[in-house]
N, CA, C and O of each residue as an XYZ file, in Angstrom:
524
protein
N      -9.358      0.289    -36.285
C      -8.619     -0.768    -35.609
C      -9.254     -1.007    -34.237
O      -9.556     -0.034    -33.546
N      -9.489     -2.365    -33.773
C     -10.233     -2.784    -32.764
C      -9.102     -2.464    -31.403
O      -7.884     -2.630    -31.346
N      -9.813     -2.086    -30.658
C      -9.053     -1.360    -29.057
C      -8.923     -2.722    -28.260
O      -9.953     -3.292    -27.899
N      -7.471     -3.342    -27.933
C      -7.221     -4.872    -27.522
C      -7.737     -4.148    -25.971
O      -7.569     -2.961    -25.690
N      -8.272     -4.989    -25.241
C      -8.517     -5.329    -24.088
C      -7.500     -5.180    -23.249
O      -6.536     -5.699    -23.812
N      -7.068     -4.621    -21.875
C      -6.342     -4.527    -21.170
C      -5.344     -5.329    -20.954
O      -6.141     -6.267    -20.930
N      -4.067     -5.983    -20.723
C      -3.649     -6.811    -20.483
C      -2.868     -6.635    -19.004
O      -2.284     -5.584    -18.737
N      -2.911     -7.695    -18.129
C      -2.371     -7.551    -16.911
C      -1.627     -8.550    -16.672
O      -1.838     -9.616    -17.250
N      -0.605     -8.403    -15.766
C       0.722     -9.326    -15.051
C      -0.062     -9.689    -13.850
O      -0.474     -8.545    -13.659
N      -0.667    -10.454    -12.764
C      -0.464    -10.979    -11.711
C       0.061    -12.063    -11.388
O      -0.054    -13.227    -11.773
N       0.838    -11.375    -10.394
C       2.168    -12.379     -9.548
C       1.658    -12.509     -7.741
O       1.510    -11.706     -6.821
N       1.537    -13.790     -7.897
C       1.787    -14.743     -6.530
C       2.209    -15.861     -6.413
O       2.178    -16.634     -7.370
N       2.613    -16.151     -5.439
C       3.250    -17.747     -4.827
C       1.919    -18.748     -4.677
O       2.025    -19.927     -4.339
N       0.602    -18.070     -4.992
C      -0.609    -19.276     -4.194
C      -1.151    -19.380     -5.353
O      -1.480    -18.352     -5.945
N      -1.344    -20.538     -5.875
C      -1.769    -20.849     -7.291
C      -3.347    -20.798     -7.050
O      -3.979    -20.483     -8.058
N      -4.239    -21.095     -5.693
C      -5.616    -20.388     -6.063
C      -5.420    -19.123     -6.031
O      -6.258    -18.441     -6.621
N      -4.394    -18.491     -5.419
C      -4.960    -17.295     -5.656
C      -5.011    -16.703     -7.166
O      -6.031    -16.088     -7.476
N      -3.828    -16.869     -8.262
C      -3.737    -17.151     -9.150
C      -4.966    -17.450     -9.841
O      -5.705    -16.498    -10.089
N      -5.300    -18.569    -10.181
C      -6.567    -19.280    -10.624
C      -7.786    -18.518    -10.372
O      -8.653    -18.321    -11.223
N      -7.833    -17.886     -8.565
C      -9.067    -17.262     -8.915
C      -9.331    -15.736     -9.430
O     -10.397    -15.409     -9.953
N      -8.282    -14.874     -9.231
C      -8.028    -13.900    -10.140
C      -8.017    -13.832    -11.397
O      -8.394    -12.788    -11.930
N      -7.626    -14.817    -12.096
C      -7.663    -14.756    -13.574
C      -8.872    -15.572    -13.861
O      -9.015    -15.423    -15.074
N      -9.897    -16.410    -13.405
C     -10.960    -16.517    -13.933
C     -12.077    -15.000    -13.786
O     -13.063    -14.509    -14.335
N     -11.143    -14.735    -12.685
C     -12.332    -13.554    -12.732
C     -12.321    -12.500    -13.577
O     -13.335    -11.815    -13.711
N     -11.035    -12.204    -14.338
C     -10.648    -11.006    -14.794
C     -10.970    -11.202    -16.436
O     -11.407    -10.394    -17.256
N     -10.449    -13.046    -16.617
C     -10.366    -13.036    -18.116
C     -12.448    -13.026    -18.175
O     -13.027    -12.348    -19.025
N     -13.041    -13.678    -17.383
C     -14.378    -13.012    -17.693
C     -15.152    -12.201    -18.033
O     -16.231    -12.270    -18.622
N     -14.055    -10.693    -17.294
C     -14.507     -9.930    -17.534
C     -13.706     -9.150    -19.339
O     -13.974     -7.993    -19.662
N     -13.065     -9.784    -19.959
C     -12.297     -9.555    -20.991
C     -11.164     -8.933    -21.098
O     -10.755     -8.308    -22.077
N     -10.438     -9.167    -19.676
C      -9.062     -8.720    -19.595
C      -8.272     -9.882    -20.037
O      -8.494    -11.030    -19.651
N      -7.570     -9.625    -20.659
C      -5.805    -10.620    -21.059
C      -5.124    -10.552    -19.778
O      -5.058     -9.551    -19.065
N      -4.556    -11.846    -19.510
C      -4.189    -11.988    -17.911
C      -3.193    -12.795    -18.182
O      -3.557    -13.774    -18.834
N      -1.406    -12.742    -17.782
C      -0.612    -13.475    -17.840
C      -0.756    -13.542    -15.979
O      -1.128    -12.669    -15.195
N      -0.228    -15.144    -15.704
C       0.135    -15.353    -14.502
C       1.637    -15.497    -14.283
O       2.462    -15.758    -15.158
N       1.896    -15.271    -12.863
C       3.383    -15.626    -12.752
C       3.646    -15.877    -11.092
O       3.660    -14.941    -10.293
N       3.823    -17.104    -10.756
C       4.243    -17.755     -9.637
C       5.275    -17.260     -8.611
O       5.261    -17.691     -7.458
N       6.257    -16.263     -9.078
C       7.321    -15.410     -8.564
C       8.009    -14.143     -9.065
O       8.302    -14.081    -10.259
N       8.271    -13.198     -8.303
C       8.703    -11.960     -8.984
C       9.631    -11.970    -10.244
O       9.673    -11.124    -11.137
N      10.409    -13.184    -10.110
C      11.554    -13.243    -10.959
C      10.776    -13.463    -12.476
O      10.887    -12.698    -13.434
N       9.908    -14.799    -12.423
C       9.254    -14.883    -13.589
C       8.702    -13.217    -14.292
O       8.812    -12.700    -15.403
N       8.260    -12.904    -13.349
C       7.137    -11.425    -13.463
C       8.263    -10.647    -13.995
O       7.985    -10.093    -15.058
N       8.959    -10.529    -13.742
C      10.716     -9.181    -14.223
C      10.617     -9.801    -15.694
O      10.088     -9.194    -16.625
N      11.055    -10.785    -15.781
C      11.274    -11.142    -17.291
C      10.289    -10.953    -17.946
O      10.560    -10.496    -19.056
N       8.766    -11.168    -17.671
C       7.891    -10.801    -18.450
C       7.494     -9.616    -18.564
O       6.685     -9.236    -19.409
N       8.098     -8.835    -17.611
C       7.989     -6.913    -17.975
C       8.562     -6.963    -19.015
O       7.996     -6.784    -20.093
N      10.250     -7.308    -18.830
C      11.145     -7.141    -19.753
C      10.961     -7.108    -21.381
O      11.536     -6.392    -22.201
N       9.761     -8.332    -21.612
C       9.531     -8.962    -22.882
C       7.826     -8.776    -23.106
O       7.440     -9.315    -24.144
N       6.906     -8.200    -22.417
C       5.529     -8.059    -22.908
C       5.654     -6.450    -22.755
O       5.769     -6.071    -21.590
N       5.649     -5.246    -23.952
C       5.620     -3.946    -23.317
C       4.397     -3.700    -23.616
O       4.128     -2.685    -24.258
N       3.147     -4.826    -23.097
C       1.849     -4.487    -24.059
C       1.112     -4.477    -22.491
O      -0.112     -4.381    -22.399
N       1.955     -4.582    -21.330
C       1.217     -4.920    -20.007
C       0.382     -3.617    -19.544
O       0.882     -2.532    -19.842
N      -0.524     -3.621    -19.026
C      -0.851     -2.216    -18.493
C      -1.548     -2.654    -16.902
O      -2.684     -2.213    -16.726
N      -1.168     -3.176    -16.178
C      -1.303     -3.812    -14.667
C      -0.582     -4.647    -14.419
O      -0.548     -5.725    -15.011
N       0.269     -4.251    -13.323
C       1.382     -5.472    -12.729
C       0.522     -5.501    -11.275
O       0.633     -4.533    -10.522
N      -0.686     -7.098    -10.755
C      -0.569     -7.023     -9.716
C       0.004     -8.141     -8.792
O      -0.106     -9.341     -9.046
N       0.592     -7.658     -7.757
C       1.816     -8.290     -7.321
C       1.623     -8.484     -5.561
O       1.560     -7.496     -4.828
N       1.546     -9.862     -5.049
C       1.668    -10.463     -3.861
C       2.766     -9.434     -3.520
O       3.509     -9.101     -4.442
N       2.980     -8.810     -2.107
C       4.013     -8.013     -1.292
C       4.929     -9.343     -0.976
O       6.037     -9.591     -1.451
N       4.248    -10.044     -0.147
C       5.156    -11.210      0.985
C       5.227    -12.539      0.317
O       4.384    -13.394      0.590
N       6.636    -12.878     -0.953
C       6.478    -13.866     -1.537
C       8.243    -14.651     -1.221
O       9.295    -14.148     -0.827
N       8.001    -15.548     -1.476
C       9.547    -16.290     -1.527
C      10.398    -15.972     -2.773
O       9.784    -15.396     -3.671
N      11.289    -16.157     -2.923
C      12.476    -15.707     -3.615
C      13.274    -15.070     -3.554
O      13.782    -14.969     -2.437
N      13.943    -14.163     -4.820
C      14.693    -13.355     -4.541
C      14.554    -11.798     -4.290
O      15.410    -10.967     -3.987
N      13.260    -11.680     -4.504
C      12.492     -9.999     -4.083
C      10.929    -10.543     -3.825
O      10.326    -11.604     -3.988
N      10.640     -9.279     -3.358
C       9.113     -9.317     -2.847
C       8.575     -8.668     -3.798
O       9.081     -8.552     -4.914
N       7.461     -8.167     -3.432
C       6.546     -7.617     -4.262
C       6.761     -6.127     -4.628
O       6.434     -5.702     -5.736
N       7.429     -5.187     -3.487
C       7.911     -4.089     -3.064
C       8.928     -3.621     -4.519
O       8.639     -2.838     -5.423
N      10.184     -4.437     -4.312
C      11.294     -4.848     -4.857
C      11.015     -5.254     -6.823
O      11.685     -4.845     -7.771
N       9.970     -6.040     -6.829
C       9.425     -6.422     -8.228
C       8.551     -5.047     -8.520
O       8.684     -4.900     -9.735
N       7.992     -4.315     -8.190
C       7.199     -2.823     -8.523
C       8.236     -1.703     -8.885
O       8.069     -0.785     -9.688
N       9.374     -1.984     -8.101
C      10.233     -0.578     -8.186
C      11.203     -1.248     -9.602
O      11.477     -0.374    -10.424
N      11.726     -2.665     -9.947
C      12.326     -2.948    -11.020
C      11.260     -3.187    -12.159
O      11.656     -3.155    -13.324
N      10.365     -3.348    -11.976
C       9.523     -3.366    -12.950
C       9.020     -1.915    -13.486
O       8.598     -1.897    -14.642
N       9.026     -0.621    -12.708
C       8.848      0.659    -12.758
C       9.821      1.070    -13.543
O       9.506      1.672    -14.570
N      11.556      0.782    -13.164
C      12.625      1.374    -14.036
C      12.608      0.380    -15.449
O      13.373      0.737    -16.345
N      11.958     -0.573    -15.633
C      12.092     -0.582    -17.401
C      10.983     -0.259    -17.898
O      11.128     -0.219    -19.119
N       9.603      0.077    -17.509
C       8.517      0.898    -17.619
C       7.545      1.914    -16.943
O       6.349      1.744    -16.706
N       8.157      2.782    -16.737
C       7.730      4.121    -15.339
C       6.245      4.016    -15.729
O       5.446      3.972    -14.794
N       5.709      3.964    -17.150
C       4.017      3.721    -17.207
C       3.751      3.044    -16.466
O       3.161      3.554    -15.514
N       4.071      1.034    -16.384
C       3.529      0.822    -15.679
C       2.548      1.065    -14.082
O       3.078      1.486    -13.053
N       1.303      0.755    -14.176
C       0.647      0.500    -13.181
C       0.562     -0.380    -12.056
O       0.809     -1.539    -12.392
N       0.315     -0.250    -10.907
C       0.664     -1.374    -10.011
C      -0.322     -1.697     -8.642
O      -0.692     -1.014     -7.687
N      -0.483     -2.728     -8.958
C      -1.575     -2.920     -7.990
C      -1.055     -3.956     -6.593
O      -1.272     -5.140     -6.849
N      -0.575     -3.788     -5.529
C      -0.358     -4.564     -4.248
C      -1.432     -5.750     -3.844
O      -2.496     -5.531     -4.425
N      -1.469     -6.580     -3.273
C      -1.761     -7.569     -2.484
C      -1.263     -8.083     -1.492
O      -0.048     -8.268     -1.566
N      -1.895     -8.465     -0.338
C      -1.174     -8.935      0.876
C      -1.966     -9.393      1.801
O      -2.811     -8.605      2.227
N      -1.918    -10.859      2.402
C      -2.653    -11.144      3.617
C      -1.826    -10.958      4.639
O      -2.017    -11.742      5.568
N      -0.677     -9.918      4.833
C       0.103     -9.340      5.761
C       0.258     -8.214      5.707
O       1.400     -7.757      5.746
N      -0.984     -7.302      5.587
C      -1.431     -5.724      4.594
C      -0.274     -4.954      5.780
O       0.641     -4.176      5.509
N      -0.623     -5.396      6.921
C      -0.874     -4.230      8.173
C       1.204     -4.379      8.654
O       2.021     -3.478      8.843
N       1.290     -5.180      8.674
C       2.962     -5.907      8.783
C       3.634     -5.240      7.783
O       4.360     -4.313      8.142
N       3.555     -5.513      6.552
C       4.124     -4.801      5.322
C       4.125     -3.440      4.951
O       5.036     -2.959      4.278
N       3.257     -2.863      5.308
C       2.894     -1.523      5.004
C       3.865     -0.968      5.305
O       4.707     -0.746      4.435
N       4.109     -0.488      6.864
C       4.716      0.802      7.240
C       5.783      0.521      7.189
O       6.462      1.308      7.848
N       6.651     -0.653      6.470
C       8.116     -0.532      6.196
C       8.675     -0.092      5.519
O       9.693      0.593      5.615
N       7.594     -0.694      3.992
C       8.114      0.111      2.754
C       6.941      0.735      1.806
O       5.827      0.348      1.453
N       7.881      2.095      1.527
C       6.559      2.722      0.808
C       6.987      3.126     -0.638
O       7.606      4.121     -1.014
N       6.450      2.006     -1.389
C       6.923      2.555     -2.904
C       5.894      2.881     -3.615
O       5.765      2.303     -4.694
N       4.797      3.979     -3.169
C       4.034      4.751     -3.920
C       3.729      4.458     -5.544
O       3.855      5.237     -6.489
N       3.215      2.851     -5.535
C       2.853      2.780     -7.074
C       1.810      2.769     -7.091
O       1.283      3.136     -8.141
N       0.765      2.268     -5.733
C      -0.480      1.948     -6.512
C      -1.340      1.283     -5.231
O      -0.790      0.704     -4.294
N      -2.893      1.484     -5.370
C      -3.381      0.599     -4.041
C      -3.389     -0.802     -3.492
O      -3.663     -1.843     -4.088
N      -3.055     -0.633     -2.305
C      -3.107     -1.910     -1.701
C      -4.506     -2.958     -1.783
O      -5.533     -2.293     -1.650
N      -4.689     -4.002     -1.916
C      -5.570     -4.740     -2.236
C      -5.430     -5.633     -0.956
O      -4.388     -6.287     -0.914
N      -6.395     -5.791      0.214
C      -5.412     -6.775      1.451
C      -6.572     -8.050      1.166
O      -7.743     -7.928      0.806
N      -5.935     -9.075      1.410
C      -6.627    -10.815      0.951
C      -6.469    -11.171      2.284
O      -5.502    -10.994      3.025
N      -7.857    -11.850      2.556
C      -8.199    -12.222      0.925
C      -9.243    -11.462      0.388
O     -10.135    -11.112      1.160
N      -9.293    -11.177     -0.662
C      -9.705    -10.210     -1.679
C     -11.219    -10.765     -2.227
O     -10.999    -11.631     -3.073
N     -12.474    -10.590     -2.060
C     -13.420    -11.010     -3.386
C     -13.469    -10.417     -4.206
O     -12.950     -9.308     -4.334
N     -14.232    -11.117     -5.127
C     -14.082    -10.972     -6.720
C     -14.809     -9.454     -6.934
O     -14.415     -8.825     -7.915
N     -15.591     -8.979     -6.288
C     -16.327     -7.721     -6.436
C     -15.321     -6.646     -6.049
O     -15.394     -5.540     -6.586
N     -13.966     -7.040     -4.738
C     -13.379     -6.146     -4.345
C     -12.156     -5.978     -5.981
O     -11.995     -4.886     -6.525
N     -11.652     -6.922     -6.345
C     -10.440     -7.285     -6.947
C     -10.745     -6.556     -8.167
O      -9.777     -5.966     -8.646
N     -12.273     -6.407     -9.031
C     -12.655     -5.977    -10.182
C     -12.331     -4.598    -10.107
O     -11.465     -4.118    -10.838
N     -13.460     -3.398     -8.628
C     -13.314     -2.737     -8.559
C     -12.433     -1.900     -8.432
O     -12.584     -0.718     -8.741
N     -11.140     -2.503     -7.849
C      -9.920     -1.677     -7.626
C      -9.073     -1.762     -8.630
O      -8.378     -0.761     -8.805
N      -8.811     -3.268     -9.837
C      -8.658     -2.669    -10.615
C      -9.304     -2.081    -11.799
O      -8.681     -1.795    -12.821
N     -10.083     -1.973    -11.700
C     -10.594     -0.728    -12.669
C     -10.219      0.769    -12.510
O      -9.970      1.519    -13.454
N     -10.209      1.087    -11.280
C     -10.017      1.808    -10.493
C      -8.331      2.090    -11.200
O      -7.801      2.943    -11.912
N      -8.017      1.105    -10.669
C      -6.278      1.118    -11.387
C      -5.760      1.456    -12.664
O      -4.635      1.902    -12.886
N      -6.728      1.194    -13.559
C      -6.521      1.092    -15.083
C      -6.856      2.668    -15.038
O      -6.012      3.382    -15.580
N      -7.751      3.180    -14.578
C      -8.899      4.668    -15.290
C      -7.730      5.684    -14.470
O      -7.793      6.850    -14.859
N      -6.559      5.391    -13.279
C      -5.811      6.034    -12.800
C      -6.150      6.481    -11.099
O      -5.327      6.819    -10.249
N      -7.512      6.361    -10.973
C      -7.912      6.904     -9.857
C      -7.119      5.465     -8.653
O      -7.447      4.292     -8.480
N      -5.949      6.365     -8.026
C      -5.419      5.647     -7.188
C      -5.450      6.228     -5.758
O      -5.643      7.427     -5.560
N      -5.241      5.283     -4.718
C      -5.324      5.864     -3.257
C      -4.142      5.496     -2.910
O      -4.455      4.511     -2.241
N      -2.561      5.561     -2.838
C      -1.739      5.117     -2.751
C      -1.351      4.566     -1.465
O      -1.187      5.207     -0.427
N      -1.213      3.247     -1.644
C      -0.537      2.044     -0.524
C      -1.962      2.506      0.638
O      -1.911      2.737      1.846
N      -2.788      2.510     -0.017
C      -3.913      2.420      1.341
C      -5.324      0.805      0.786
O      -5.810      0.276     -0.214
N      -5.345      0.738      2.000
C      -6.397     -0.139      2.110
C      -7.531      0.107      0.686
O      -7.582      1.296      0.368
N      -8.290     -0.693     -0.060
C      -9.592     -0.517     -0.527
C     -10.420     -1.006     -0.103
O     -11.549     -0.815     -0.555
């Protein structure tokens, strides 16, 4: 039986950012759902248990942040993996620390975004620190 390709959740409010993450990822032969807000992203934990990367904008509009979407997305799958983003790395940080996974601070290039998650997938994590 053929080994499916990784599949990942990234969630942000900035549709390039969006766009340019997932051209980069499905290139590399990852399965990539997008999602515009945490809320979308919850329901699709809820209903894809095939995800193996949730990465998730910290500082977004709605009804939770990124913080908030890692720790509910953790209690209906503690596997899950989790990868941070933030062009407010240094602001966000020392408030809340929910130890899922490294921080990614944007803007991000495509050489940084590959490496860390790979990094993410194989387990080797530096938790809530800079890459």
């Amino acid at each position: 039986m053929p080994k499916h390709s990784p599949l990942i959740l990234i969630v942000d409010d900035d549709d390039q950012v969006l766009d340019s993450a997932e051209i980069v990822l499905t290139a590399l032969d990852y399965r990539v759902i997008p999602a515009t807000n945490a809320d979308a992203a919850l329901e699709i934990v809820k209903y894809y248990r095939g995800i193996d990367l949730l990465i998730t904008d910290i500082v977004m509009p709605g009804s939770m942040d990124g913080w908030e979407l890692a720790r509910r997305a953790k209690e209906i799958r503690s596997e899950l993996r989790v990868l941070y983003t933030s062009g407010f790395a240094s602001r966000a940080l020392p408030e809340r620390d929910a130890g899922y996974g490294p921080l990614l601070p944007k803007p991000w290039r495509a050489p940084e975004l590959v490496r860390t998650v790979h990094r993410s997938l194989r387990g080797a994590r530096r938790d809530l620190m800079p890459v």
